[in-house]
Every structure is written in structure tokens, then in C-alpha cells.
C-alpha positions as CSV (number, residue, x, y, z in Angstrom):
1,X,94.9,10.9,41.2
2,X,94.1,13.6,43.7
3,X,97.2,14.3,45.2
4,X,95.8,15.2,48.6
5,X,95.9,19.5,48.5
6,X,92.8,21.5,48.3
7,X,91.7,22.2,44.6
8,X,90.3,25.5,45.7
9,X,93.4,26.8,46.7
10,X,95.2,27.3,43.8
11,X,92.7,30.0,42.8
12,X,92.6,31.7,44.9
13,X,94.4,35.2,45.3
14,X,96.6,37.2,47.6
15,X,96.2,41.1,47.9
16,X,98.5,44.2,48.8
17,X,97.2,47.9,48.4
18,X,100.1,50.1,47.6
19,X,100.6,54.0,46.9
20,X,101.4,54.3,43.6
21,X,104.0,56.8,42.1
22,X,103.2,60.0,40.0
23,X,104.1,58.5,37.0
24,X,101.8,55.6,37.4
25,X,98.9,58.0,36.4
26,X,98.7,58.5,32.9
27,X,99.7,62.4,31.8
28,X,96.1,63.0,30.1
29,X,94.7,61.3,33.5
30,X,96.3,63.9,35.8
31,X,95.4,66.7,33.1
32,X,91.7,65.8,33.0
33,X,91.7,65.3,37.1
34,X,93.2,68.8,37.4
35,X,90.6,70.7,34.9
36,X,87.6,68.9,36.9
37,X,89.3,70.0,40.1
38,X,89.6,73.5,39.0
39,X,86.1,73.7,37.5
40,X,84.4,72.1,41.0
41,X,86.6,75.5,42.7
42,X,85.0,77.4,40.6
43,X,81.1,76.7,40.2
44,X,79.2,79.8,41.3
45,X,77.4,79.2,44.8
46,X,73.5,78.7,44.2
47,X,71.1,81.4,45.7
48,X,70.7,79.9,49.1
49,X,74.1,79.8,49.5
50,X,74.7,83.2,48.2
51,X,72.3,84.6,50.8
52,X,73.6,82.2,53.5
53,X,76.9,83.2,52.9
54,X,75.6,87.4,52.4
55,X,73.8,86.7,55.9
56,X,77.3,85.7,58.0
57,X,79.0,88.6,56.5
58,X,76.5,91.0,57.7
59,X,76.2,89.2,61.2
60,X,79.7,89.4,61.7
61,X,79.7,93.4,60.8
62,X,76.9,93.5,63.3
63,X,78.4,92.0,65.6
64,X,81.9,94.1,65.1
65,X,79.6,97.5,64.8
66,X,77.6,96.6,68.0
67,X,81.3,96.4,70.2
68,X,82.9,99.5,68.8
69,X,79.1,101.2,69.4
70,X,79.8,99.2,73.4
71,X,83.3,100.4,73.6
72,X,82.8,104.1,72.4
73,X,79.7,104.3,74.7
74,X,81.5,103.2,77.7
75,X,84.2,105.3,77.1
76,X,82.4,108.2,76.3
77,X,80.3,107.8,80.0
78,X,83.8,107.4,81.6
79,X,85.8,109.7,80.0
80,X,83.7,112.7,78.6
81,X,80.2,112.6,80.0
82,X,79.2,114.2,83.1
83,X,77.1,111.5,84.1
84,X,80.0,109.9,85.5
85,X,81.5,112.9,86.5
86,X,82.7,114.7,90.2
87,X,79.4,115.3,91.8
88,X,80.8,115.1,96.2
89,X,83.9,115.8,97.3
90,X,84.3,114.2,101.0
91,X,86.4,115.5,102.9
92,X,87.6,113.3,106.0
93,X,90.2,113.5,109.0
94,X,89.6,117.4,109.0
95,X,89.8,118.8,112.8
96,X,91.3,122.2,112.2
97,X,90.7,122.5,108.5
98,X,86.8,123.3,106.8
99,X,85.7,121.1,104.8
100,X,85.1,124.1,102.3
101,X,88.6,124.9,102.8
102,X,89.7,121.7,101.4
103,X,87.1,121.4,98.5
104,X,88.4,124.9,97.7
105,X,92.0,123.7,97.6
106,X,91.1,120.5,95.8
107,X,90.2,123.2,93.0
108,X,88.1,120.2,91.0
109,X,84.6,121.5,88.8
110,X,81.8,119.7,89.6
111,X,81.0,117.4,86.9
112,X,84.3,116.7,85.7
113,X,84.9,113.2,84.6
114,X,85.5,111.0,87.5
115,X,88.3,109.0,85.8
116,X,89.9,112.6,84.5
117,X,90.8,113.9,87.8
118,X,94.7,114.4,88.1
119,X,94.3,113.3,91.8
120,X,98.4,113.5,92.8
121,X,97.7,117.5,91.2
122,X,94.8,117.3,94.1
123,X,96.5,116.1,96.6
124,X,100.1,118.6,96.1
125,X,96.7,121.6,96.1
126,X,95.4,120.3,99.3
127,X,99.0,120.0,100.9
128,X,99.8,123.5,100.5
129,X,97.2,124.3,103.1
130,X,99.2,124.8,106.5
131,X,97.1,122.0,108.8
132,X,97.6,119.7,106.1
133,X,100.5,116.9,106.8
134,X,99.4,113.7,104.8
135,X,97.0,114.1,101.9
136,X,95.0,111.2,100.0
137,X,93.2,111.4,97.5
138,X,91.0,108.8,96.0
139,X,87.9,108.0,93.6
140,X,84.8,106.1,94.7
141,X,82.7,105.4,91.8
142,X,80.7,106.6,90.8
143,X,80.8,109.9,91.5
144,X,82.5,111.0,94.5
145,X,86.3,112.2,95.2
146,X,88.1,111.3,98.6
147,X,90.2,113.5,100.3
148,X,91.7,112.0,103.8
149,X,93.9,114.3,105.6
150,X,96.2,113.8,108.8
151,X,96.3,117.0,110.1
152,X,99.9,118.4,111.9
153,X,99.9,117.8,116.0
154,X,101.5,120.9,117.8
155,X,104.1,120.4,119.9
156,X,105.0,124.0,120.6
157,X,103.6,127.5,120.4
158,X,105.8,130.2,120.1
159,X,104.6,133.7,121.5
160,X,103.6,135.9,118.5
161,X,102.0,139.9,120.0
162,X,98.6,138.6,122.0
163,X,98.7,135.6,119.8
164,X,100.5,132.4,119.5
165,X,102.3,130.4,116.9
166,X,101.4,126.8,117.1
167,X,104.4,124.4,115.2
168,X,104.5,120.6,114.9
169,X,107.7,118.0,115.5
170,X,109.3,119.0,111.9
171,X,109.3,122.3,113.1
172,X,105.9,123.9,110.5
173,X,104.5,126.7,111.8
174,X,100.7,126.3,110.7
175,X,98.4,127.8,112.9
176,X,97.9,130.8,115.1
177,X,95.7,130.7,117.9
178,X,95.1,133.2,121.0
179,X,95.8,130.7,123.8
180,X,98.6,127.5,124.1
181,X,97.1,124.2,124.4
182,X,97.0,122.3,126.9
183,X,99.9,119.8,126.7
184,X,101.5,121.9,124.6
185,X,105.2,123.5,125.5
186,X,105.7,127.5,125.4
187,X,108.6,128.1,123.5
188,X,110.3,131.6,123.0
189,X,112.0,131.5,119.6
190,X,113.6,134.5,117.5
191,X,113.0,133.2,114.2
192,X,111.2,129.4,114.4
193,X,110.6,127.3,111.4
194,X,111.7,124.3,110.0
195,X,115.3,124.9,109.0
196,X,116.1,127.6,112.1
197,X,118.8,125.7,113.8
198,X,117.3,127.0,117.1
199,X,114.1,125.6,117.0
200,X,115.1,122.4,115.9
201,X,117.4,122.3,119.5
202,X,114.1,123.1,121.0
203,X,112.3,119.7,119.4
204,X,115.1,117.7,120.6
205,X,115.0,119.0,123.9
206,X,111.7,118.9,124.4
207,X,111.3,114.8,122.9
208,X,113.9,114.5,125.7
209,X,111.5,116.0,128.3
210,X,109.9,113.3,131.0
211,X,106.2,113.8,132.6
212,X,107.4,115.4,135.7
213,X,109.8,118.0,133.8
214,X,107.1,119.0,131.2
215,X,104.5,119.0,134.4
216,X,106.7,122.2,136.1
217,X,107.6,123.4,132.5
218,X,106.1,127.1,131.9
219,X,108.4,128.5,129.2
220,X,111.3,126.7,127.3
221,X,113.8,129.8,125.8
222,X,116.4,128.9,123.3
223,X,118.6,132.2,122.6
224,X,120.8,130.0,120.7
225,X,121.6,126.6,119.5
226,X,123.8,126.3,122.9
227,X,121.4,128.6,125.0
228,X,118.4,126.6,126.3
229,X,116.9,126.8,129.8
230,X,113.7,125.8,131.2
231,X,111.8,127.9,133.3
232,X,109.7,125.8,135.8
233,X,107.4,126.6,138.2
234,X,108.2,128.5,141.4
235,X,110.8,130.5,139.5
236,X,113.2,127.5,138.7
237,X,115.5,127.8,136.4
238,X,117.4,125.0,134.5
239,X,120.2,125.9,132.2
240,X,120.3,123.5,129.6
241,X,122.9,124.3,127.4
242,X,123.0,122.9,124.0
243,X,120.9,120.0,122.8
244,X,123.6,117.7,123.1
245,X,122.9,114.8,125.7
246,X,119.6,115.9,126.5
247,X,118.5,112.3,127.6
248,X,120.9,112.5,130.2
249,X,120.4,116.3,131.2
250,X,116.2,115.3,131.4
251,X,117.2,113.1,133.8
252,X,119.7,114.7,135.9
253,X,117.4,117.9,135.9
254,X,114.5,115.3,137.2
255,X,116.4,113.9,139.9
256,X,117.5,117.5,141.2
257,X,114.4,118.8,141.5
258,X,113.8,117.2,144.6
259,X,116.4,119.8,145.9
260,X,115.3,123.0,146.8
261,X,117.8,125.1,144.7
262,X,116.4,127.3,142.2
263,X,119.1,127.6,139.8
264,X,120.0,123.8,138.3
265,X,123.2,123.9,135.8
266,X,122.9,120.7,133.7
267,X,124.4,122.4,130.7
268,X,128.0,120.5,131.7
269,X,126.1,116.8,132.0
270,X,127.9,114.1,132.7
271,X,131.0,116.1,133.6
272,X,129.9,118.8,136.2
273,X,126.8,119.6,137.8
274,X,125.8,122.7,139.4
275,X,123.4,124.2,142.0
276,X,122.6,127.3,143.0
């Protein structure tokens, strides 16, 4: 009698797909898998695929060929060939100095390799010229060399035969010229130059200077690092002293030259002052 459950379920089957160990293969199994294995590595590739394969390998040596052929070119235009090379030098900010001066200084052979130049050894060349105070030097491709120069401002000129000695606010002397300057101080100095202890009294003394004192100013004579005076217009005198407190002194002499004393003593300021 049917006992009420499906007849077709009893055959049918249930499934599992498992990994099966290494020694679930038979040894002669593995053995014969391996020697196919080994043959397939080795079967020889057929002619297409030899001269597919021949192809690559000379597209990639192209290609490496044609970049070192790029990279030697460009560095032979840079770095060797004149084509690239120094063909201007421009010169800018000269007043005093020629520009052939300069180009002479800057020492550098026309057609030498831009990128070559040593251009801090141009610039140190350049700076040894006298007028020179700041010194740049730069490259603009593709085939000119910069040279900017701040030239040195005078702020005194010392008397020097018929001729005068123009120096700037460190002291330089760089320039001789046969007349001072306008705006420019007269200075008598024995021995002037940057590390003369007179002359750098004088540049303190005459920073300290306001427009009406320099306006009457005809000669400013240091002796000595503690003898100054200004000689004004009208035969003034002002003796200065040293050039300690010279702010104070400026002023002092400034206000006493509404007086009508020709001899001013500031060289005691604050302490004592004297007319005469």
C-alpha cells in the first residue's frame, strides 16, 4: 500500500564538490600530469609566433635606441653645441659703467654653451669693477646672458690735485671726476676708504646732517676721528667734535644758525654749548 511519500524521492541524489588531498591522485596520475605539463612548456613557438615575438624585441630596442639618440641630442645642443651657446650679453642698470666695460669683465666667449656658464665666477668678474655694487647674473634662453648691475651712489668727494674722489655710504672710493656733484658733500680726508676710521666719522656725520645744514655746507674736514667741523657758507664754522651724538649736535647746530655768530662749538652737546 502506498504509504503516502513521493516514490521519486528516494532516488534521487544529494551533491557536495570538495578539494581533494594530494594523495587522492594516483602517483602515476600526478607523474603523467607533470611530463604533459613540462612538454606543453616546452613546444617550440610556430613561425608566426617566432616573428611576432622577433618583432616586439626589435620595437622595444627601437624604441630604447630612439631615447638615448633624444637624450644624447638634447644634451649635446645644451651642453656642447654652440647653437645653444652665449651669442648677447645685456648689460642693464649701467649709468657710470660701458656696457663694453662690463662685457669685458664678464670675460665669457661668444658661443660658449649657455647652460656652461659659471655665472657666480661672472658675477665676482663684474664686481671687481669700482661702479659696481650689486651684480646679477642670469640666463635667458636661448642664447643671451644678463648682467643687472646697481651701481654705487656717492655721497662724498674727497679733493684729489684738480680732481676729485667720489666714495659711496660704505666708504668705496670708485670714481674720480673733475667736478663734485651736485648734492654731493666735500669732504677733506687724509687717507679715505672703507676701513679709515676717519672717513667712516665723516659718513656718520654727514647721515646726521638735516636739509638746512647740508644747504650752507661747503666743506666737511675731519683731521681726526674727534676733529670734525663744517664749514658753512659766509665763513661759518661749526666744530663738531667727534661723531658721537651727532643727531643731537645736527640739531643744535640747526637751531643756532639763526644766530649771527660765526664760530658754533657743538663738539660738548648736550653738556655745553658755545658761541663765538
Amino acid at each position: 500500500m502506498p504509504d503516502g511519500r513521493d516514490p521519486s524521492a528516494g532516488s534521487r541524489r544529494s551533491w557536495r564538490l570538495v578539494r581533494a588531498g594530494t594523495d587522492a591522485i594516483p602517483p602515476w596520475v600526478r607523474r603523467f600530469m607533470q611530463q604533459y605539463g613540462a612538454r606543453r612548456a616546452r613546444l617550440p613557438l610556430s613561425r608566426a609566433g617566432r616573428v611576432r615575438r622577433r618583432r616586439q624585441i626589435v620595437a622595444r630596442l627601437g624604441m630604447a635606441l630612439a631615447g638615448l639618440l633624444a637624450v644624447g641630442t638634447l644634451g649635446w645642443l645644451i651642453f656642447v653645441s654652440p647653437v645653444l651657446g652665449v651669442h648677447d650679453v645685456w648689460v642693464e642698470g649701467a649709468l657710470v659703467l660701458e656696457a663694453d666695460q662690463v662685457v669685458a669683465a664678464a670675460a665669457v666667449p661668444d658661443g660658449t654653451p649657455l647652460a656652461r656658464v659659471d655665472t657666480d665666477a661672472v658675477r665676482d668678474r663684474v664686481a671687481k669693477l669700482p661702479p659696481a655694487r650689486e651684480v646679477t647674473v642670469s640666463r635667458r634662453w636661448p642664447s643671451t646672458l644678463v648682467i643687472e648691475i646697481v651701481e654705487r651712489s656717492p655721497v662724498g668727494a674727497v679733493p684729489n690735485g684738480k680732481k676729485y674722489d667720489l666714495f659711496d655710504d660704505h666708504g668705496v672710493i670708485y670714481r674720480t671726476v673733475t667736478s663734485v656733484p651736485s648734492g654731493v658733500a666735500r669732504v677733506e680726508l687724509a687717507t679715505p676708504g672703507p676701513q679709515d676710521t676717519s672717513t667712516q666719522s665723516a659718513l656718520v656725520v654727514l647721515r646726521s646732517l638735516g636739509e638746512r645744514l647740508r644747504s650752507e655746507l661747503v666743506t666737511l674736514v675731519v683731521e681726526g676721528p674727534a676733529r670734525i667741523r663744517l664749514e658753512l657758507r659766509g665763513d661759518r664754522v661749526v666744530t663738531w667734535g667727534d661723531a658721537e651724538e651727532s643727531e643731537m649736535k645736527a640739531k643744535v647746530a640747526t637751531a643756532l644758525l639763526a644766530k649771527p655768530d660765526k664760530r658754533i662749538d657743538v663738539s660738548g652737546v648736550p653738556e655745553v654749548v658755545t658761541l663765538g
